[in-house]
FIKEZA-482774 format. One line per field, with one value per residue (C-alpha): x, y, z; residue number from 1. Coordinates in steps of 0.1 Angstrom, whole numbers. Example, Ala and Ser with C-alpha at 12.3 -4.5 7.8 and 13.67 -1.06 7.14 Angstrom:
residues 2
c1 = (123|137)
c2 = (-45|-11)
c3 = (78|71)
lumvo = (1|2)
END
This chain:
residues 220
c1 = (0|20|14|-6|-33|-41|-51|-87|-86|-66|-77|-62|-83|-108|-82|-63|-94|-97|-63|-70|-106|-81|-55|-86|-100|-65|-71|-106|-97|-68|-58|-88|-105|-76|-74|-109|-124|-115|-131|-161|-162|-161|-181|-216|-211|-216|-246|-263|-277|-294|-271|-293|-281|-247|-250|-265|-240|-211|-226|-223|-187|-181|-197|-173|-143|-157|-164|-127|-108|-130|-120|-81|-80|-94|-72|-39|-53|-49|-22|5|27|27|-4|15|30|9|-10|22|23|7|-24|-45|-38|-53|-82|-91|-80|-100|-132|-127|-124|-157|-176|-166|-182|-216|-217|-225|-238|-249|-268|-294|-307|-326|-347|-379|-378|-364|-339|-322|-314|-290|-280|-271|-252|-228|-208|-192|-195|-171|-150|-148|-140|-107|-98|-90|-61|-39|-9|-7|15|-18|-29|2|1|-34|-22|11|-11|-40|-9|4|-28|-30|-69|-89|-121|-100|-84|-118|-131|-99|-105|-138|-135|-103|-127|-156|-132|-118|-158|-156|-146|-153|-162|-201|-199|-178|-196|-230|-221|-204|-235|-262|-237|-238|-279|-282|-256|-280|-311|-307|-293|-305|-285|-252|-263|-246|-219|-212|-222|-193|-168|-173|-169|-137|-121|-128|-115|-84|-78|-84|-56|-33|-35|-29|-1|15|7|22)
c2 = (0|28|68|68|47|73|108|116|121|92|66|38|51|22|-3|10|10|-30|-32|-13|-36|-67|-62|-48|-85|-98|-83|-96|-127|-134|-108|-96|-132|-139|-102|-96|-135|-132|-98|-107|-141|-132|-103|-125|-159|-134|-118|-147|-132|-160|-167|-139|-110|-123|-118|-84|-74|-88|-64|-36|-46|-44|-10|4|-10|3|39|37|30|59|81|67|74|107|118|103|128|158|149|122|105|119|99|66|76|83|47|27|41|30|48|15|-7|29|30|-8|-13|11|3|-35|-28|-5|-37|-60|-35|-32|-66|-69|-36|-12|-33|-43|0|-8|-37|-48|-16|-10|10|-26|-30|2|-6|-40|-28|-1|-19|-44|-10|9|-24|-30|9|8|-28|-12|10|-26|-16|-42|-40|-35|-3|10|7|20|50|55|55|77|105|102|113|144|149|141|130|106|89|90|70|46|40|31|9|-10|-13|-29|-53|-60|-64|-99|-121|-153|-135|-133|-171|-183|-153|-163|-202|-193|-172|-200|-219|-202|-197|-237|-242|-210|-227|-263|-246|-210|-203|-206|-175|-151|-171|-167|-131|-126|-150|-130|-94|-105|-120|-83|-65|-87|-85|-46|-44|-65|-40|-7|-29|-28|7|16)
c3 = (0|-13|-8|-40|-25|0|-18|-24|-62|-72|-89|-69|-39|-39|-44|-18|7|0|10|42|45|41|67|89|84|88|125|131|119|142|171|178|185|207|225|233|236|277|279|264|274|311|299|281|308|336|322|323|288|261|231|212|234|232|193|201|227|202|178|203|203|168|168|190|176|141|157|173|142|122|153|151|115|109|139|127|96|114|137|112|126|161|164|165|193|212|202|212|246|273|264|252|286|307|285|282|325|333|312|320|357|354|337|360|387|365|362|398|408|378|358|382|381|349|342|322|300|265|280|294|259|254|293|280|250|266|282|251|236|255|257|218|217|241|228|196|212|211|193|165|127|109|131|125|86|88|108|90|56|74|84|48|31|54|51|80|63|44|72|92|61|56|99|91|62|85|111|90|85|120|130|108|137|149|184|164|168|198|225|216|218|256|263|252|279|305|301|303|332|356|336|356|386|388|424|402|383|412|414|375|378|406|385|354|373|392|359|337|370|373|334|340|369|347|317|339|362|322|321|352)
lumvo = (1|2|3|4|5|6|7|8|9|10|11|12|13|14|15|16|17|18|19|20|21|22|23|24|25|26|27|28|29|30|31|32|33|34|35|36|37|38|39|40|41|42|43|44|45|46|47|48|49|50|51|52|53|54|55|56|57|58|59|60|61|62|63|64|65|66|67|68|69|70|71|72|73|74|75|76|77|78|79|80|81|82|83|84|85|86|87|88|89|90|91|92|93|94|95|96|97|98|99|100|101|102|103|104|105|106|107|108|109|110|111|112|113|114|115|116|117|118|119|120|121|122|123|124|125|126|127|128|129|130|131|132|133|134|135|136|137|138|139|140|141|142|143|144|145|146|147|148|149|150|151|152|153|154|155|156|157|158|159|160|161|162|163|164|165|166|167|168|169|170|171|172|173|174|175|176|177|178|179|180|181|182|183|184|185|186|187|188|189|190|191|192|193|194|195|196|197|198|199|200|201|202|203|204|205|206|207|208|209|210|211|212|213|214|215|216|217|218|219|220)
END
């Protein structure tokens, strides 16, 4: 992916974005899964949610990783190069330690304030939201090329739509198959024994606050 990929008027700019689409997939095909399974894992098997919320809330994910790379490219378009700096320090294991240890906590506290309202549903969703959001901070080669290539072209709007297009493609894991399969687990395991539903609600919130102390203790 060379420097003539990456203005607005060339004609390579649609190849270029299914380059960017490509090693966006390369991510959600591989790192991602691997990355973000324990979050969300701990995350849907706490919930005690049905294997159809655990799609939803794995959409929610994807959404924020999506909205994260738009927001990473269009700023690595007004800031180049100094952005990947910034991305390589310990900025991403702040961000995702702090939003995992603030699950973890909602698991067990927060998410008992709304219930039996549409409202639940967006309650629901916020959470692997703000967790697919931070979980996109992970330095990685590929974010790097899509930043480096975002700084070259020098246009905000560009980069915001090379992000998004990178993160379309990160949102094409097998997390849409292996969270909803862990959720529909956990729903049969607190099904036949309804008492172990706390005891998976607590498990699940001490394993996101544990993975949350490990990423700050990084950071430190």
């Amino acid at each position: 992916m060379g420097p003539e990929f990456y203005g607005p008027d060339t004609p390579g700019l649609a190849v270029g974005l299914l380059s960017i689409w490509i090693l966006g997939l390369s991510v959600g095909l591989t790192a991602c899964t691997a990355t973000c399974l324990p979050f969300m894992g701990a995350l849907v098997v706490g919930d005690g949610q049905s294997a159809g919320t655990a799609f939803r809330q794995t959409g929610a994910f994807a959404l924020g990783k999506v909205l994260a790379y738009a927001v990473l490219g269009m700023t690595a378009g007004l800031m180049g190069e100094a952005l990947l700096d910034v991305v390589e320090s310990s900025l991403g294991n702040w961000l995702i330690g702090g939003v995992s240890i603030a699950t973890g906590v909602w698991l067990v506290v927060a998410r008992k304030v709304v219930k039996g309202c549409t409202t639940s549903r967006v309650f629901h969703g916020a959470p692997p939201f703000a967790l697919g959001f931070v979980l996109s901070f992970v330095p990685c080669a590929p974010l790097a090329a899509l930043l480096a290539a975002a700084a070259l072209g020098t246009d905000p709007v560009h980069g915001l739509a090379m992000g998004a297009v990178f993160g379309m493609g990160a949102a094409l894991t097998p997390l849409f198959i292996v969270v909803p399969l862990l959720g529909r687990l956990g729903r049969e395991m607190t099904a036949e024994r309804p008492g172990l539903l706390v005891a998976m609600r607590w498990l699940g919130a001490l394993i996101l606050i544990a993975l949350g102390v490990r990423r700050i203790l990084l950071a430190w």
